[in-house]
C-alpha positions in Angstrom: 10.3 0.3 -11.3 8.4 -3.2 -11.5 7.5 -4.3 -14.6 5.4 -7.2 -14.9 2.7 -9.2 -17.8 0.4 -11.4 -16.4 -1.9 -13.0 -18.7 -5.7 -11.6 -19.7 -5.0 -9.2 -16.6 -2.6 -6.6 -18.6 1.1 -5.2 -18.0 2.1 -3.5 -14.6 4.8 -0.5 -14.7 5.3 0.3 -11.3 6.8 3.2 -10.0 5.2 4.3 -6.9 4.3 2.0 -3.8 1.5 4.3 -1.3 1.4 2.8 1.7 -1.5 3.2 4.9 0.4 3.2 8.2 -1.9 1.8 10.9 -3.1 -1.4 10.6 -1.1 -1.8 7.6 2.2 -0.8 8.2 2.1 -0.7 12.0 0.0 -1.7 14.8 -1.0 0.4 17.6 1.7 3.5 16.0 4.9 1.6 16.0 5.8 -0.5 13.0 5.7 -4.0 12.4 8.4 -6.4 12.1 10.5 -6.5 9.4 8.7 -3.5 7.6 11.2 -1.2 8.2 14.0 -3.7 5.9 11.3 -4.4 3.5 10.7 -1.1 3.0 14.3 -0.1 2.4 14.8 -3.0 -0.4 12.1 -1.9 -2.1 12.6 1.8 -2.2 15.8 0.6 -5.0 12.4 0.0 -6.9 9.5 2.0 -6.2 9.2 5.6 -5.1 7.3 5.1 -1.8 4.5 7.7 -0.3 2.9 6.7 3.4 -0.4 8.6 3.1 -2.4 8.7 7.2 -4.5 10.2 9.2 -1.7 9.0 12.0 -4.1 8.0 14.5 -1.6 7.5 16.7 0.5 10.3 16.6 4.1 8.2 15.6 4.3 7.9 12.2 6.8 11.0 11.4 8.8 9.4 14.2 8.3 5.2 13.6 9.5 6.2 9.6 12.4 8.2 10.4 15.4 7.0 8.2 12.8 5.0 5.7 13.1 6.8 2.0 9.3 7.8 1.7 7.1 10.9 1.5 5.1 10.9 4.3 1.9 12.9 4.0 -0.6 13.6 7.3 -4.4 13.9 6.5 -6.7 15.7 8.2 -9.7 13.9 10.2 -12.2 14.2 7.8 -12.3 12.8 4.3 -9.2 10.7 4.2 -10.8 8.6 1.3 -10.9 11.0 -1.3 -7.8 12.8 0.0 -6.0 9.5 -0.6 -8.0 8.9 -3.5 -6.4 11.9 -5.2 -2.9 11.4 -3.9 -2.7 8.4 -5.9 -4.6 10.2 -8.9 -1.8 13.2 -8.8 1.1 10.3 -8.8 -0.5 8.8 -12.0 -2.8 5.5 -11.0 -1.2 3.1 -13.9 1.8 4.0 -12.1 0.5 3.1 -8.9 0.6 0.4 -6.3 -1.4 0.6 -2.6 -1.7 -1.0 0.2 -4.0 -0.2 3.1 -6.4 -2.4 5.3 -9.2 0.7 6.7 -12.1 1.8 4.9 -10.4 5.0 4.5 -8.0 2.9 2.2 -10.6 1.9 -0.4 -10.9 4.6 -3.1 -7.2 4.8 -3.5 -7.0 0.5 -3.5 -9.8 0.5 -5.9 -8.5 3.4 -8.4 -4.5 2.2 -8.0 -3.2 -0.3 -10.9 -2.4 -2.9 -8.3 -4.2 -2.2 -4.8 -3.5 -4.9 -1.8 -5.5 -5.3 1.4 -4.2 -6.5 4.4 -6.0 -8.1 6.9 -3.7 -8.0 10.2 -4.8 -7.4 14.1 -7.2 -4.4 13.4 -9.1 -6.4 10.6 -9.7 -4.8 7.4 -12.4 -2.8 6.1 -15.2 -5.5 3.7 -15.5 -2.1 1.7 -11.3 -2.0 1.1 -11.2 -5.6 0.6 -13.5 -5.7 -2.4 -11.9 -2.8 -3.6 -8.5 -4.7 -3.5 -7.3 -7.3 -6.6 -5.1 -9.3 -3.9 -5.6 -9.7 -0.5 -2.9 -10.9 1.5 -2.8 -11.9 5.6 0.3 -9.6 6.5 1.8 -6.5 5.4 5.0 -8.7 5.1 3.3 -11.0 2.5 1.9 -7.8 0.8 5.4 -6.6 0.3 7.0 -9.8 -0.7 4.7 -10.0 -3.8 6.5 -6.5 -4.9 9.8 -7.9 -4.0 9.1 -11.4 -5.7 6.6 -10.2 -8.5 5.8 -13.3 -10.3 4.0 -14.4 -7.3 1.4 -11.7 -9.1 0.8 -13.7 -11.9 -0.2 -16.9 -10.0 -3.0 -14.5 -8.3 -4.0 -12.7 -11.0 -3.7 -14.3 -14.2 -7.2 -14.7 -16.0 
């Protein structure tokens, strides 16, 4: 868990980390540097879900030996099917990251949602959706490992 105050923004209790693959976690299917370590230090924390429609077929494969629930979505309405993921996991409890517009509901509904904006871009739809926007997935998950960094970017 990651539990954190930040100033006339309220408490986070973390407890679960969902995570888009493509784009976010991994470019063209296979996954980006240093996700796979990051990944690992932080499920000591969170409880970690990766929740795609796996464009590129590799996901099961690219994750093998991670700790995470990987769920596959069907082509058509990803948003709302990640959308609900993150309302059956409890969205106070909730941290996502994600960088498509598929990615938006579930950033906009989750207690801390983070876009990326790597090689593929991001969606302007997820990005306003997002509190935090950071320029890698690797920055993304350095504000979970070093959470103070939160308060700087969202304290009132």
């Amino acid at each position: 868990m990651i539990e954190l105050s930040v100033p006339d923004f309220g408490s986070l209790a973390l407890e679960h980390l969902v995570l888009d693959f493509n784009g976010t976690l991994a470019e063209d299917g296979a996954l980006l540097p240093g996700v796979r370590e990051a990944l690992g230090a932080l499920s000591q924390r969170l409880r970690l879900h990766v929740v795609t429609g796996d464009t590129f077929g590799r996901a099961r494969q690219e994750l093998l030996g991670i700790p995470c629930e990987l769920v596959i979505l069907e082509g058509t309405g990803q948003a709302e099917a990640k959308a609900r993921y993150v309302e059956r996991l409890g969205p106070r409890r909730t941290a996502c990251i994600g960088n498509g517009r598929n990615d938006r509901l579930m950033l906009a509904s989750a207690a801390l949602g983070v876009a990326v904006l790597q090689k593929e871009g991001a969606s302007a739809e997820s990005l306003l959706a997002a509190k935090v926007v950071c320029r890698t997935i690797g920055d993304a998950l350095e504000l979970l490992v070093e959470p103070l960094r939160l308060v700087a970017t969202l304290r009132g």
